[in-house]
C-alpha positions as CSV (number, residue, x, y, z in Angstrom):
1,X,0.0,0.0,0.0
2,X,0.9,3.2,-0.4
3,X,-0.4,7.2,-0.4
4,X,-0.1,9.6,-3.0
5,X,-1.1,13.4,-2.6
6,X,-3.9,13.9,-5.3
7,X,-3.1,16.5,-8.0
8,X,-5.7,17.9,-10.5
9,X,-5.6,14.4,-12.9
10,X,-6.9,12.6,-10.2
11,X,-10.1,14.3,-9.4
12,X,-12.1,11.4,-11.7
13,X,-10.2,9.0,-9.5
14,X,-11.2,10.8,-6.1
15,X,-15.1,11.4,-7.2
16,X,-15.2,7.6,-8.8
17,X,-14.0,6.6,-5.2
18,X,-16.1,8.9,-3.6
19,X,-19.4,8.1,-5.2
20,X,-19.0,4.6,-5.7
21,X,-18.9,3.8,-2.1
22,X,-21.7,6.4,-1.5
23,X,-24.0,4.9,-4.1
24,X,-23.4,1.4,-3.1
25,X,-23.4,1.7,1.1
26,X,-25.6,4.7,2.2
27,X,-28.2,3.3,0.3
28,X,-28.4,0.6,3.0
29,X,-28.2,3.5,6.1
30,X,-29.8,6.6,4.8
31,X,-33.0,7.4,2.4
32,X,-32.4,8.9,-1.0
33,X,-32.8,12.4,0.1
34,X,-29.8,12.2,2.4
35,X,-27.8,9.9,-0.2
36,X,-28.2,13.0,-2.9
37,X,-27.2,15.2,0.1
38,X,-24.0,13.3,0.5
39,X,-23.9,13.3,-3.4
40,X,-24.0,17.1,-3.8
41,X,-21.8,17.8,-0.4
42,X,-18.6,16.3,-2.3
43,X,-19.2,17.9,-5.7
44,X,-16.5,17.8,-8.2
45,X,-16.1,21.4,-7.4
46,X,-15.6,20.6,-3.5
47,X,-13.5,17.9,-4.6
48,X,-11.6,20.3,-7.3
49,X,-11.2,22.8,-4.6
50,X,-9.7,20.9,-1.8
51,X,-6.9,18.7,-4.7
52,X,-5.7,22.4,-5.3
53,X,-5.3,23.4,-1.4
54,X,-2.5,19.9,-1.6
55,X,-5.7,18.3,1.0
56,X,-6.8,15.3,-0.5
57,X,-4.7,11.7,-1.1
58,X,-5.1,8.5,-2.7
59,X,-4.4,5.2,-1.0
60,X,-3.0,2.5,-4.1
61,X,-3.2,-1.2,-3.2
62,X,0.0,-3.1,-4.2
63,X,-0.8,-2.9,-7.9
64,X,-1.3,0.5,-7.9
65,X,-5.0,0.5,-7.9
66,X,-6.6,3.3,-6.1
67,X,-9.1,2.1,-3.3
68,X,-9.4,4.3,-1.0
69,X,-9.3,8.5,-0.2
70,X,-9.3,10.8,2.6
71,X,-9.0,15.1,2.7
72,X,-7.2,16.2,5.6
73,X,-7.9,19.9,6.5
74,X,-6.2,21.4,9.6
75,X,-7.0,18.6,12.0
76,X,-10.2,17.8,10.6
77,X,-10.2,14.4,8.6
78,X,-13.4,13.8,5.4
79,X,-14.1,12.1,2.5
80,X,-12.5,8.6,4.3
81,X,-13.6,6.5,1.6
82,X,-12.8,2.9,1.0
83,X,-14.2,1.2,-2.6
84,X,-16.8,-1.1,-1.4
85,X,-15.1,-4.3,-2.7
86,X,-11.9,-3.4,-0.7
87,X,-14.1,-2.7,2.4
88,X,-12.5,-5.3,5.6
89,X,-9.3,-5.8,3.9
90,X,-7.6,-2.9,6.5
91,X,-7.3,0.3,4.1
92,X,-9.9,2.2,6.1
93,X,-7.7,1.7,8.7
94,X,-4.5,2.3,6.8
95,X,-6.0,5.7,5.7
96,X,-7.1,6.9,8.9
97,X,-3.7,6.1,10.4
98,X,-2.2,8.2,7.5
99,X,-4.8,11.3,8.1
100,X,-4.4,11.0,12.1
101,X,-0.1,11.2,11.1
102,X,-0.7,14.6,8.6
103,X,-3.2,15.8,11.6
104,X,0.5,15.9,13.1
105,X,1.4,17.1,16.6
106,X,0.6,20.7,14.9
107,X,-3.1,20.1,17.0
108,X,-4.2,18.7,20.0
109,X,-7.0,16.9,18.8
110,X,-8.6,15.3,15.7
111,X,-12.0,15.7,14.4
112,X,-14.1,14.1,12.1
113,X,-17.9,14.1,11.2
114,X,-19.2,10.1,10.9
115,X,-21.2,8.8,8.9
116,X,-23.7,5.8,10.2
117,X,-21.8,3.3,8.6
118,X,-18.7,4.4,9.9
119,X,-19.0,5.1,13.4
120,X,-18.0,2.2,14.7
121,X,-15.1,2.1,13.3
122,X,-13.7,5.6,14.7
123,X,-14.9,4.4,17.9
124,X,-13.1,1.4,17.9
125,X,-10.4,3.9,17.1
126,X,-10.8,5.9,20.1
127,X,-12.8,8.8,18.7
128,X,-15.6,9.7,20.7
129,X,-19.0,11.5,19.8
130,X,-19.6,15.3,20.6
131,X,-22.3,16.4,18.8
132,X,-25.2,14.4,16.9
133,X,-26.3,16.4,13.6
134,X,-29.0,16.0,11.7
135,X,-29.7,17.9,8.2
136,X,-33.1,18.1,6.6
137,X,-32.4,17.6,3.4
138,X,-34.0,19.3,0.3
139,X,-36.4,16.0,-0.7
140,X,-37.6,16.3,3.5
141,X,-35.1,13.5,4.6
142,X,-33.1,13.4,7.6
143,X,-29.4,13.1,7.1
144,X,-27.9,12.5,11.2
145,X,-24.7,12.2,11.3
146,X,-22.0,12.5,14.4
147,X,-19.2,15.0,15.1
148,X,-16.2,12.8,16.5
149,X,-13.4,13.4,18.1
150,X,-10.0,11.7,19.6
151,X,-7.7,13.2,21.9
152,X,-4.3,13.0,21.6
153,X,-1.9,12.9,24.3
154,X,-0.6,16.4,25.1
């Protein structure tokens, strides 16, 4: 495995990643409303944006095959996305290792927002909840999500 910073050719790559695994899993966690909210929250503009501010990275399985990507932004961690058939095989967790790393010492503590099928995992990371969110979306759906976060040792 290894992590490559995105550059402007790779926005394709990062929105294939992005909304396969959002068209194939929150499907199963969220109704359509919510999905097209999640759809429409990581645009190819968003996406654009945050591959020029040097924020987003591509994790390549040994044959160089991208499966996975995460945006880093300060010391908030998004867009954790693992391609649904390379869900269980450890590059979630490879990814968030990574993002936790660029986080750096820089901040005290690292936050992300959670998706439902996700928050397990950061908790069996050792993020905790701090906020629940929910969004009414457009179409009259409820999005909920949770703000997470993990302490780091000062």
């Amino acid at each position: 495995m290894k992590m490559i910073k995105a550059d402007n050719s790779d926005l394709d790559t990062v929105k294939d990643i992005t909304y396969t695994t959002i068209n194939q899993v929150y499907p199963k966690y969220y109704p359509k409303g919510a999905v097209d909210f999640f759809l429409a929250h990581h645009s190819s503009k968003n996406i654009e944006d945050d591959i020029a501010a040097g924020k987003v990275f591509i994790l390549l399985d040994d044959s160089d095959t991208a499966v996975g990507t995460v945006t880093v932004d300060g010391n908030d961690i998004g867009r954790l996305f693992v391609l649904p058939e390379y869900q269980g095989r450890g590059f979630g967790s490879f990814l968030l290792s990574f993002a936790e790393e660029t986080v750096g010492d820089e901040y005290g503590d690292i936050i992300l927002d959670s998706s439902l099928p996700a928050k397990a995992i950061y908790m069996k990371k050792g993020y905790i909840s701090t906020d629940y969110n929910i969004i009414e979306t457009d179409s009259g759906d409820f999005l909920c999500f949770d703000t997470m976060i993990k302490k780091r040792p000062r």
